[in-house]
C-alpha positions in Angstrom: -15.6 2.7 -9.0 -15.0 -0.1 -11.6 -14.8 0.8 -15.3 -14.6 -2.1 -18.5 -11.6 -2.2 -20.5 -13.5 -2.3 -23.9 -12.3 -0.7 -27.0 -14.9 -1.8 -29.1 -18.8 -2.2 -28.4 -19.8 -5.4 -27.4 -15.8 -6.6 -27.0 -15.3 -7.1 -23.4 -11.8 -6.8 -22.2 -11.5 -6.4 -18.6 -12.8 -4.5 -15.6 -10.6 -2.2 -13.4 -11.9 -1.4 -9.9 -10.7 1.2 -8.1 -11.0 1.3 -3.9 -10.4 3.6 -1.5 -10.0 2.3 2.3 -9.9 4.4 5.4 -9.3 3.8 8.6 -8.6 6.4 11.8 -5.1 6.8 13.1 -3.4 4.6 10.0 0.4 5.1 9.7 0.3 3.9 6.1 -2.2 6.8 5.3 -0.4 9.2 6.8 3.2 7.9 5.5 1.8 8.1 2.0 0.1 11.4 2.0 3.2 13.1 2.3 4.5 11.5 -1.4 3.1 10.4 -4.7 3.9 6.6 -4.0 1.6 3.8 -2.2 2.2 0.9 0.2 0.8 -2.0 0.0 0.6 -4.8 2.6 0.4 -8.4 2.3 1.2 -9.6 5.7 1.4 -8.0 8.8 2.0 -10.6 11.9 3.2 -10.1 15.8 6.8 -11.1 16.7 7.6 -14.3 17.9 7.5 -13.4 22.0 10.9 -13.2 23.3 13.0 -11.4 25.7 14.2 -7.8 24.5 14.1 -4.0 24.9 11.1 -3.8 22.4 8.5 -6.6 23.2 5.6 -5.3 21.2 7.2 -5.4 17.4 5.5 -6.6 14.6 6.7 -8.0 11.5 5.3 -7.0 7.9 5.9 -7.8 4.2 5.0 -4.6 2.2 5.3 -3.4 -1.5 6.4 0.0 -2.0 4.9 1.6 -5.4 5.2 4.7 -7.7 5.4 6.1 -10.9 9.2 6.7 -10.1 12.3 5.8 -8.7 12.0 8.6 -6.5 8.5 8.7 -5.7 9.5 5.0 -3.6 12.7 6.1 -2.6 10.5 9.2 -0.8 8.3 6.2 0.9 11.0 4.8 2.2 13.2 7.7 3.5 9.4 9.4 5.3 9.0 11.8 2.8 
């Protein structure tokens, strides 16, 4: 849904577009349904291959967001 910023008439001012992305099985979807906060990722990349207990890791970079302190401090501790 997108929707212009304008307070007057013929004054353009912006455009805000909203988007809503879905994907089966996603663990940020189902992390975030539990509180009122998001997650956003920038960057999610495989581990460099080395030798250890947990081969398949991945590395991310992620923004946490809410409307509160608590609403990301509930991302973080899983709700």
């Amino acid at each position: 849904m997108a929707t212009t910023d304008a307070e007057v008439a013929g004054e353009w001012a912006g455009t805000r577009l909203t988007l809503d992305l879905w994907h089966p099985n996603c663990w940020a979807i189902e992390a975030t349904s539990r509180t009122d906060g998001g997650v956003l990722a920038h960057a999610i990349y495989n581990s460099p291959v080395a030798e250890s207990e947990a081969p398949n890791m991945v590395n991310g970079l992620f923004t946490a967001f809410g409307d509160t302190n608590e609403e990301v401090s509930q991302l973080y501790l899983g709700g």
